[in-house]
N, C-alpha and C positions, 0 to 999 in steps of 0.2 A: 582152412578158413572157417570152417564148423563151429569151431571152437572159438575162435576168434568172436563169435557171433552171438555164440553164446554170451559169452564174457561182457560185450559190449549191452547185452539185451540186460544181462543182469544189473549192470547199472544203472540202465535205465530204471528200471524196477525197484531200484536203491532210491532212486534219485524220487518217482513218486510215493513211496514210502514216506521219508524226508520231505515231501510239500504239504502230506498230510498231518506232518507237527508242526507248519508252519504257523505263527498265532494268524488270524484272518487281520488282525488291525495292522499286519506288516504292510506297509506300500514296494520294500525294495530290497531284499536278500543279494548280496554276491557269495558265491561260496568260491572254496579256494579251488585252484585248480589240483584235477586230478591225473592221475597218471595211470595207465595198464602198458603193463608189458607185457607183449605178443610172441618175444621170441623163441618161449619152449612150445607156444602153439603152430608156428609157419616155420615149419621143417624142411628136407631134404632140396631140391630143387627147388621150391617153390621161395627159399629162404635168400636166394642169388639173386630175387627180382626186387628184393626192396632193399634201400639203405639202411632206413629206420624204421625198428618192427614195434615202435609202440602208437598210443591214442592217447593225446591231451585233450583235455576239455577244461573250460571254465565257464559256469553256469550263473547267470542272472536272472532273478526271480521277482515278478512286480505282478501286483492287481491286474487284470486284463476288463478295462472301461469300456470296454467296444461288446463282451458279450459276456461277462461273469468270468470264474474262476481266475486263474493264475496265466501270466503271458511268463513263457523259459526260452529264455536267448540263451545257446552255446556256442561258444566258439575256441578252435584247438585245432589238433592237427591228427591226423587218421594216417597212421604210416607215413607216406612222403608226400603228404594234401594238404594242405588247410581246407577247415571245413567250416561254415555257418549253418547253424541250426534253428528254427524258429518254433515253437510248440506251444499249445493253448491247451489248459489242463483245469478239469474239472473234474470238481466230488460231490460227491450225492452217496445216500444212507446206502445205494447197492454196490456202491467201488468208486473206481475213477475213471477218466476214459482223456488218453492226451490224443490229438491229432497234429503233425508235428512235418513240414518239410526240410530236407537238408539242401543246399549246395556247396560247390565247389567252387570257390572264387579263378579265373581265369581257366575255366574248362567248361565245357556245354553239358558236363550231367550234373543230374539234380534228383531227388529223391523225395518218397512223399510215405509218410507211416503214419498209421493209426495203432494205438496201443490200448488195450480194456483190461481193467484189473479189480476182481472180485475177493474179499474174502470169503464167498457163498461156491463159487463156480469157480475160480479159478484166473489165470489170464492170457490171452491171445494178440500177437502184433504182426499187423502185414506191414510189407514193404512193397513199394511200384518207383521201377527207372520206366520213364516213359521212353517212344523210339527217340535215341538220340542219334543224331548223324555223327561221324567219327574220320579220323584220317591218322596219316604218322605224325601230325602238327600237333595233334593233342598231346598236352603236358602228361596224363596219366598214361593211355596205352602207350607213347612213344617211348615215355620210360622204361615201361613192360616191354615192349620188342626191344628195343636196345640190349637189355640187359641178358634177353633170353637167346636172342639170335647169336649173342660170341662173338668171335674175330675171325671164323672160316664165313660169313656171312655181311654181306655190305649190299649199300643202294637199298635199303628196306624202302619201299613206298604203299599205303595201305587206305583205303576209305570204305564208310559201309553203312549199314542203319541196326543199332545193338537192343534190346529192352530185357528187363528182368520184372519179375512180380516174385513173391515169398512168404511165408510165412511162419509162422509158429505159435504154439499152444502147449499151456498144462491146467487139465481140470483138474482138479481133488481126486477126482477117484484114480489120476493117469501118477503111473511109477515112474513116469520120466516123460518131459519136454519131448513134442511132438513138431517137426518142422518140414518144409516140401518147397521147391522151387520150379522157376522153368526160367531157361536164359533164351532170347530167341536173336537170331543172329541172321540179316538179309544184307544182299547185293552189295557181298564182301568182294572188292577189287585186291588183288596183292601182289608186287613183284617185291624179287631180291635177285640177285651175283650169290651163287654159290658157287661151291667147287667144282661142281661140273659143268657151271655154266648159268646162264638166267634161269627163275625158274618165275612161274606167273601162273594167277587163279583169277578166272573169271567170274563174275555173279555166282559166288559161294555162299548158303544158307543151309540154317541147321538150327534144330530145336533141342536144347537139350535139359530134359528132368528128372529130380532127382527127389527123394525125400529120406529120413532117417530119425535118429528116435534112442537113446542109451547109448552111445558112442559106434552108431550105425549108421551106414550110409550108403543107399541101394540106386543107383543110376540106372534108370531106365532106358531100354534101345534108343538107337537115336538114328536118323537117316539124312548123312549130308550130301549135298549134291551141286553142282559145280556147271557152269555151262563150258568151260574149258580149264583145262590144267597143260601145262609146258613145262616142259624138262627137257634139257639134253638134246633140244632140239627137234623133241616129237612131242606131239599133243595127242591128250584125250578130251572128245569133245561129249557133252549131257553127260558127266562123269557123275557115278552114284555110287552109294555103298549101305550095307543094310549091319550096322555096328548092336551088338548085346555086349554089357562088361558081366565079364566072370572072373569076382572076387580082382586080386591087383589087374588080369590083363582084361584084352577083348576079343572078341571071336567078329572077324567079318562073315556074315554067314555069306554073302554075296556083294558083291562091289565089279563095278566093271564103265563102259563107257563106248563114243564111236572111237577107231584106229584105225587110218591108213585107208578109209571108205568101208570100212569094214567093223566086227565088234571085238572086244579085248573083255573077258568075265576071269573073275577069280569068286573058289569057293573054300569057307570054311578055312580062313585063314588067321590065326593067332598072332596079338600082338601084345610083346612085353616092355611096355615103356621104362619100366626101369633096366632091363639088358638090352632091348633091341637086338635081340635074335626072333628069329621068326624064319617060315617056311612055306611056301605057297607055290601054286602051277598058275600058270598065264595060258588062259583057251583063249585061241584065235577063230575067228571066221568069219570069211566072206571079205578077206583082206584084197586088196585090188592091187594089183601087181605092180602097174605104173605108178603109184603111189610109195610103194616101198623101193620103186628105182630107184623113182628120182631124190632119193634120201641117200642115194648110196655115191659114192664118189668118183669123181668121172663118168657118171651118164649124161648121156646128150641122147634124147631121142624117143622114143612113145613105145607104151606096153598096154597089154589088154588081159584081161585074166583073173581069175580068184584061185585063195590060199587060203587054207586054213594049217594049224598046228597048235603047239603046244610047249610052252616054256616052264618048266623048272626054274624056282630059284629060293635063294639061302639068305637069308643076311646072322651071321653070327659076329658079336663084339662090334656092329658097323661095319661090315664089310661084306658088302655082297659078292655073291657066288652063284653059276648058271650051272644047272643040269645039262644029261645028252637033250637037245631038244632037237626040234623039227618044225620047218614049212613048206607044204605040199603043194601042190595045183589038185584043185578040186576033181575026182576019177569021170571020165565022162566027158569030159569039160576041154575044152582049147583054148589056146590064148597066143598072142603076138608080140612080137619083139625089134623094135626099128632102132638100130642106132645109127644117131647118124653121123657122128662122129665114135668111130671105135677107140683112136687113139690114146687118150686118156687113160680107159680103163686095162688097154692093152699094157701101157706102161706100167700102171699097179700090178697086173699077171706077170709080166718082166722084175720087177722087185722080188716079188714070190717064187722067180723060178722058173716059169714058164718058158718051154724054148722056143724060138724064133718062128718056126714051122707050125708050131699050135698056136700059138697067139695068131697067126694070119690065116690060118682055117679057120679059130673061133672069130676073128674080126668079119670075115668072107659071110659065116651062119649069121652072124646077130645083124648082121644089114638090113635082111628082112625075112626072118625066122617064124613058122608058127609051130609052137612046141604042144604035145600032146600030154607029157610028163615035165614037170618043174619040181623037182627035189631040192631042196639044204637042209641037210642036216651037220649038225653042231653035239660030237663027242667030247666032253670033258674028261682029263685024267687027272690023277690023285698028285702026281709029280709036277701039275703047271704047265705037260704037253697036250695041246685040243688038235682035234681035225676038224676043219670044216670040212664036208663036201659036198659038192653039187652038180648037181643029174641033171639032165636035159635028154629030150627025147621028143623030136618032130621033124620035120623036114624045112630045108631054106630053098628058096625061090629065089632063083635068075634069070628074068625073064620071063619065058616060056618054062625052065625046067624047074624038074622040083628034083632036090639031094636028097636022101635022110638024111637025116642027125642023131647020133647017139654018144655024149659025151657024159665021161665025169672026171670028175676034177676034183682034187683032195688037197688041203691047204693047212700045214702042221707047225704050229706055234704057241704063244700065250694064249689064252681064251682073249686077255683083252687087247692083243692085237689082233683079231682075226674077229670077233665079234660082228661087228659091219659087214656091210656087203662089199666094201670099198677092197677087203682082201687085201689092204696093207700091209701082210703078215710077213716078216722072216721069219725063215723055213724055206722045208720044200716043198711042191708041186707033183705028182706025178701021174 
């Protein structure tokens, strides 16, 4: 879009060039319409979001009676917009100086530029989007998420408050056009239906700036931040991340959020937007136990406890992949386990294999269990066989009496059916 910006700025710059041979006794110029095409500039991805990648204009040029110089009405089409343009343009023995707002007929943005043009110094033009409010009703972004989201994607619904500010300059002494931006983005609300399910952003905001200079262009860090994110059925809640771009990808130096009562940090994680492989560790801690039950399938009944560990994972071509990973009960530390219905999860251990005899010991322990060791650990193999397994280690109380306990339990299948806690893996048990 650089480029794009370029092109369009240089018009303009054409255009008050041409008012300055305009004779003064003119009251009313139409000139013809012009045409740019944009489409060896809006390449790769970014080319599938518009239908139509050019800019018409047609420009009307009259006396301006209200404050001197020249009033310039344009009106045309800006990719898949119509746009009105209004601008009041003045010359004096040191340049010219237009001030000029645009908008967008049936959409809530609008834009506002001032332009200075020197044969002495040179010339300089800002731009300002003041905050506009926004939704998927609007004709421009809904176009843009349509077209970006695909067909593994539906139910888009999106609202927020956007602004931009910008600029650009060339003095006489500069070798090339100098240009700088910042887009700032608050109280982004966002659901869709993906493929694994709903996914939702709460109060999303993020600054982001850029500037560049000779076919350069340097994006500075950026830190977005989230008051919750949903996927797949778990949230992170004050979700942040600390984004530097290096060259095409970006380096998360740190991003993380709350999980499960507890924190979820990832470090120094690289992302390549044009493969989408990437590789990063998920640190856990101070995860709370009953929180990760009751996510798990077939629990009925109250837990007490902290966990920390540590997730590996992979995404190569789209398709994620889990390391051997692990979650522990904090050393030192106790916690409780009440269920009060076993049967359920009994039944998923009876799917995996479980024999009759274990499953009714293990239903007998988790009634009212306090464990002093809570082990999962998750081995991945190169051929598609994982183990979970899972330790325990404290004593069950009946009554008066107290049992030890010391179990484990090994669960061998796909990773993604065995992933969950819910243990609905075929395979065996043993």
């Amino acid at each position: 879009m650089k480029k794009a910006a370029v092109i369009v700025l240089a018009a303009l710059l054409a255009a008050v060039a041409a008012l300055v041979a305009l004779p003064f006794a003119a009251t009313c110029v139409d000139w013809p319409e012009m045409t740019f095409d944009l489409s060896t500039n809006i390449t790769g991805n970014a080319a599938g979001l518009f239908s139509n990648r050019t800019v018409r204009v047609k420009i009307g040029v009259s006396r301006n009676a209200a404050g001197g110089g020249f009033l310039v009405v344009g009106r045309g089409s800006a990719l898949d917009w119509p746009f009105v343009a209004n601008a009041v343009v003045r010359f004096g023995f040191s340049g010219a100086v237009a001030d000029a707002s645009v908008a967008f007929p049936g959409t809530p943005w609008r834009a506002d530029a001032r332009m200075s043009a020197s044969p002495f110094s040179g010339w300089k033009v800002s731009l300002d989007v003041p905050e506009t409010e926004f939704s998927e009703e609007d004709p421009i972004l809904g176009n843009i998420a349509a077209a970006a989201a695909g067909s593994s994607v539906s139910n888009v619904a999106f609202s927020g408050v956007a602004s931009l500010s910008a600029s650009a300059c060339r003095t006489n002494g500069m070798y090339s056009p100098r240009w700088e931006g910042e887009c700032r983005l608050k109280g982004l609300s966002a659901f869709c239906d993906a493929g694994s399910g709903p996914v939702s952003v709460a109060n999303a905001r993020v600054r982001l700036s850029a500037s560049g200079s000779c076919g350069r262009t340097d994006l500075r860090s950026f830190h977005p931040r989230a008051d919750c994110i949903s996927a797949a059925g778990l949230s992170l809640t004050n979700a942040f991340a600390h984004v530097l771009p290096d060259g095409p990808r970006f380096v998360v130096t740190e991003a993380g959020g709350g999980f499960c009562g507890g924190d979820v940090r990832v470090y120094a994680m690289y992302l390549d937007p044009e493969s989408l492989n990437l590789g990063f560790t998920l640190l856990l801690d101070e995860i709370d136990v009953g929180e990760v039950l009751s996510r798990t399938t077939g629990f009925r009944g109250e837990a007490s406890g902290r966990l920390h560990g540590k997730f590996p994972m992979r995404m190569k071509n789209g398709r994620l992949s889990l390391g051997d990973m692990y979650l522990y009960s904090k050393p030192g530390e106790t916690g409780t386990i009440r269920v009060e219905d076993p049967e359920p999860m009994m039944e998923n251990f009876a799917g995996g294999g479980m024999s009759p005899e274990a499953r009714g010991n293990l239903a007998r322990a988790l009634g009212n269990l306090t464990y002093e060791v809570l082990k999962i650990d998750l081995k991945s193999a190169a051929n598609g066989d994982s183990t979970l397994g899972v330790g325990i280690r404290g004593f069950a109380r009946s009554g008066e009496t107290e049992v030890p306990v010391s179990l484990q339990l090994n669960f061998h299948g796909e990773i993604e059916r065995i992933v969950n806690l819910g243990l609905k893996a075929g395979g065996g048990v043993k």
